[in-house]
FIKOLZA-1660 file (N, C-alpha, C; in steps of 0.1 Angstrom, whole numbers, plus 5000, padded with zeros to 4 digits):
% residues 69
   i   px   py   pz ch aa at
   1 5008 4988 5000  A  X  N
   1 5000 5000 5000  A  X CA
   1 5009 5012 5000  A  X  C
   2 5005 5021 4988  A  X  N
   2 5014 5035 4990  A  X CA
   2 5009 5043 5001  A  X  C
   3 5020 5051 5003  A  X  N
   3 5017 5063 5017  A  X CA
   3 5016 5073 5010  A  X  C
   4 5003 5080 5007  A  X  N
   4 5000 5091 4999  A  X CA
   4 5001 5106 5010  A  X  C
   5 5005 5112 5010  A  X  N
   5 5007 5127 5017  A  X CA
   5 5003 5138 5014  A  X  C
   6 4993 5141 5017  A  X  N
   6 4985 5153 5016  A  X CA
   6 4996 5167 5015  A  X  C
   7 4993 5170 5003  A  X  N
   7 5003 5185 4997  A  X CA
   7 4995 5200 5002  A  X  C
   8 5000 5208 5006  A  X  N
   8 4991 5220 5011  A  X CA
   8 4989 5226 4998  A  X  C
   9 4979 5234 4995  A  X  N
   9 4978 5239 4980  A  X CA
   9 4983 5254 4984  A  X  C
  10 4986 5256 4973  A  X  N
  10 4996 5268 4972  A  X CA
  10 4982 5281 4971  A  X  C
  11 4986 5295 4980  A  X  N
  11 4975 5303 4978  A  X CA
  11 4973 5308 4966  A  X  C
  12 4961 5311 4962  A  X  N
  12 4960 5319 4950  A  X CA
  12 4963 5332 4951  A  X  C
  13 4976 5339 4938  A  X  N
  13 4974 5355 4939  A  X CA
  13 4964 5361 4941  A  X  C
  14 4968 5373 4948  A  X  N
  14 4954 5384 4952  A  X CA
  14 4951 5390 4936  A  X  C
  15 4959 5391 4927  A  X  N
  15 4957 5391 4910  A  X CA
  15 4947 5382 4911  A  X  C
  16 4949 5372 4913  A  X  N
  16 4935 5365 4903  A  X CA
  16 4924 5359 4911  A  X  C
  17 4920 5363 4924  A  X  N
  17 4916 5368 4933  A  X CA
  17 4898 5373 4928  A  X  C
  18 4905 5386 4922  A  X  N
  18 4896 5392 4919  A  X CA
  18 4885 5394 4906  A  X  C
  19 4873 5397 4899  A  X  N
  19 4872 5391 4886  A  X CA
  19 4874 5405 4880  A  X  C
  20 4871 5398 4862  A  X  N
  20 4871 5410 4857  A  X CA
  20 4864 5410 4848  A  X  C
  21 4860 5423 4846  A  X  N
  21 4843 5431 4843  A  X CA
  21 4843 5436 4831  A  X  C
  22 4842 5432 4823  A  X  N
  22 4844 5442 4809  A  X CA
  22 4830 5444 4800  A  X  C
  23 4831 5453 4795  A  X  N
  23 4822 5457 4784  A  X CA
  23 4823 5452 4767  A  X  C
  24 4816 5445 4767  A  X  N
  24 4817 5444 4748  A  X CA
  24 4816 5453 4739  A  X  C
  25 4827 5454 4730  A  X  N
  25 4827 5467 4719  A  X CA
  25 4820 5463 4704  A  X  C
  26 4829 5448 4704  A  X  N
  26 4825 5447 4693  A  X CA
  26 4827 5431 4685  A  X  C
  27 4823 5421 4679  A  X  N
  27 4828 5412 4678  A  X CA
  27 4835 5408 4663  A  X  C
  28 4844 5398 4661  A  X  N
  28 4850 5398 4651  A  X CA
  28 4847 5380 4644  A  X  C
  29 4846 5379 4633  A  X  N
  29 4846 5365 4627  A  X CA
  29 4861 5353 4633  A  X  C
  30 4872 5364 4632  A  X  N
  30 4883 5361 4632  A  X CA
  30 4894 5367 4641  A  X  C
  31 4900 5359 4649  A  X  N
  31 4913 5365 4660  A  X CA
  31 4918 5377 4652  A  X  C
  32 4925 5369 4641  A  X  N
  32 4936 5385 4637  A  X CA
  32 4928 5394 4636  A  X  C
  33 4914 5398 4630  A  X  N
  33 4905 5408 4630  A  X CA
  33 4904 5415 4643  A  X  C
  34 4901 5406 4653  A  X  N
  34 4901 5409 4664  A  X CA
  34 4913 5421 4673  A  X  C
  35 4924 5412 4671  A  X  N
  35 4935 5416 4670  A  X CA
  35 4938 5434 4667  A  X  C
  36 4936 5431 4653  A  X  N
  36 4937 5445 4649  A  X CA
  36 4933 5457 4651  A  X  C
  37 4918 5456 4656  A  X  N
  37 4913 5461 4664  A  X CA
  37 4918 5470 4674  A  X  C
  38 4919 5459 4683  A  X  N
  38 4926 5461 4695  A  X CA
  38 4937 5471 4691  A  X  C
  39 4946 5468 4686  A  X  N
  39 4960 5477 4682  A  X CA
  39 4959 5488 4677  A  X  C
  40 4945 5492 4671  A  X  N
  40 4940 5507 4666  A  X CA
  40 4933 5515 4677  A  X  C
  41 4925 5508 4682  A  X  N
  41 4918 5510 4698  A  X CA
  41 4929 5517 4710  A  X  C
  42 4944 5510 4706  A  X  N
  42 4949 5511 4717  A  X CA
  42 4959 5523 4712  A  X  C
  43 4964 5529 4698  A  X  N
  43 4965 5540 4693  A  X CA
  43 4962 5553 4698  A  X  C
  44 4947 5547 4702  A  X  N
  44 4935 5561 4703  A  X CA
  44 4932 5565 4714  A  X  C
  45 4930 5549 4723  A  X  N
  45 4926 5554 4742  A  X CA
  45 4940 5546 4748  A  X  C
  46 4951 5550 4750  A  X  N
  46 4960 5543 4756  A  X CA
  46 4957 5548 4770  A  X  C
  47 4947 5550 4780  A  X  N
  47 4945 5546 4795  A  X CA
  47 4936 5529 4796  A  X  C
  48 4924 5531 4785  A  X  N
  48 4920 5515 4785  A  X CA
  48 4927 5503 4783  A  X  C
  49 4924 5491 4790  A  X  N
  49 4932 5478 4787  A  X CA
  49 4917 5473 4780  A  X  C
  50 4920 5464 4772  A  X  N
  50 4913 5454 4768  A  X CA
  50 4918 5438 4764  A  X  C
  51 4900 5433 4762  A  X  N
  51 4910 5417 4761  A  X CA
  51 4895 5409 4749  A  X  C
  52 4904 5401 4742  A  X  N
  52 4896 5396 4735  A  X CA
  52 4890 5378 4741  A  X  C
  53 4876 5380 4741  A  X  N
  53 4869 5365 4745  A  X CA
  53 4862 5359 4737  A  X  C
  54 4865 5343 4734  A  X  N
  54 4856 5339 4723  A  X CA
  54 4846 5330 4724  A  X  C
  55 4835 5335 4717  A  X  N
  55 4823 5334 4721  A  X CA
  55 4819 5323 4711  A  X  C
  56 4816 5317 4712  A  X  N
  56 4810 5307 4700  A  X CA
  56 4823 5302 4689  A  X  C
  57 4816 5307 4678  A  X  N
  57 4826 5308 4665  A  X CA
  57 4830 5323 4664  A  X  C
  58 4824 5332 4674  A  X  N
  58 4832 5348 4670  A  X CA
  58 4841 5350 4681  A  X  C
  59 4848 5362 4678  A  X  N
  59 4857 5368 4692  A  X CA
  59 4852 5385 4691  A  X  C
  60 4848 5385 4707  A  X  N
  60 4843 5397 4710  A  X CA
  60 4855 5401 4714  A  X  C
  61 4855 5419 4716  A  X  N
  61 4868 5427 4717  A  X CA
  61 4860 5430 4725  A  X  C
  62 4866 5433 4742  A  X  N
  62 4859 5441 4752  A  X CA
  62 4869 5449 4759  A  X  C
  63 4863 5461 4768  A  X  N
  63 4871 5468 4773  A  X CA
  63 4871 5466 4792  A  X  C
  64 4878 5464 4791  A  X  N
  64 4878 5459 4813  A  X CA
  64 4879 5471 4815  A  X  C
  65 4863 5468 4823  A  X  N
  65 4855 5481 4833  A  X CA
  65 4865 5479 4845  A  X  C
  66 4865 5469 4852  A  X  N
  66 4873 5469 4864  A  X CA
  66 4880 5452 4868  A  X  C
  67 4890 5455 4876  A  X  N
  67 4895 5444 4879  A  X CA
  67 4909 5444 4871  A  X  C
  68 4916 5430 4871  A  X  N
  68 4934 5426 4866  A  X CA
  68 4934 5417 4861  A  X  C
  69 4945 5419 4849  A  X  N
  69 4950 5409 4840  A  X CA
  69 4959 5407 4843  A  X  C
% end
């Protein structure tokens, strides 16, 4: 019989801790679309972060209302 030893689990960062909240701008068929987006967006409002999530078969481009990446 093996002697199995219970491992303490390591805490989670206070980063990821917390969630994050974003707003949908816009959605795209395709990442790179997606992408580029983003990189023109970020041209224009460089205080906003954003992040792309994919929804089905599209990728929406949203902008994080609050919270960390």
């Amino acid at each position: 019989m093996q002697n199995h030893q219970a491992q303490a689990a390591k805490p989670i960062r206070s980063a990821f801790t917390r969630p994050i909240i974003s707003q949908k701008i816009r959605s795209f068929d395709t990442l790179a679309e997606a992408g580029r987006h983003i990189e023109r967006l970020q041209r224009i409002n460089r205080p906003y972060r954003f992040n792309i999530i994919q929804a089905g078969r599209r990728w929406c481009v949203c902008r994080i209302v609050s919270g960390e990446v």
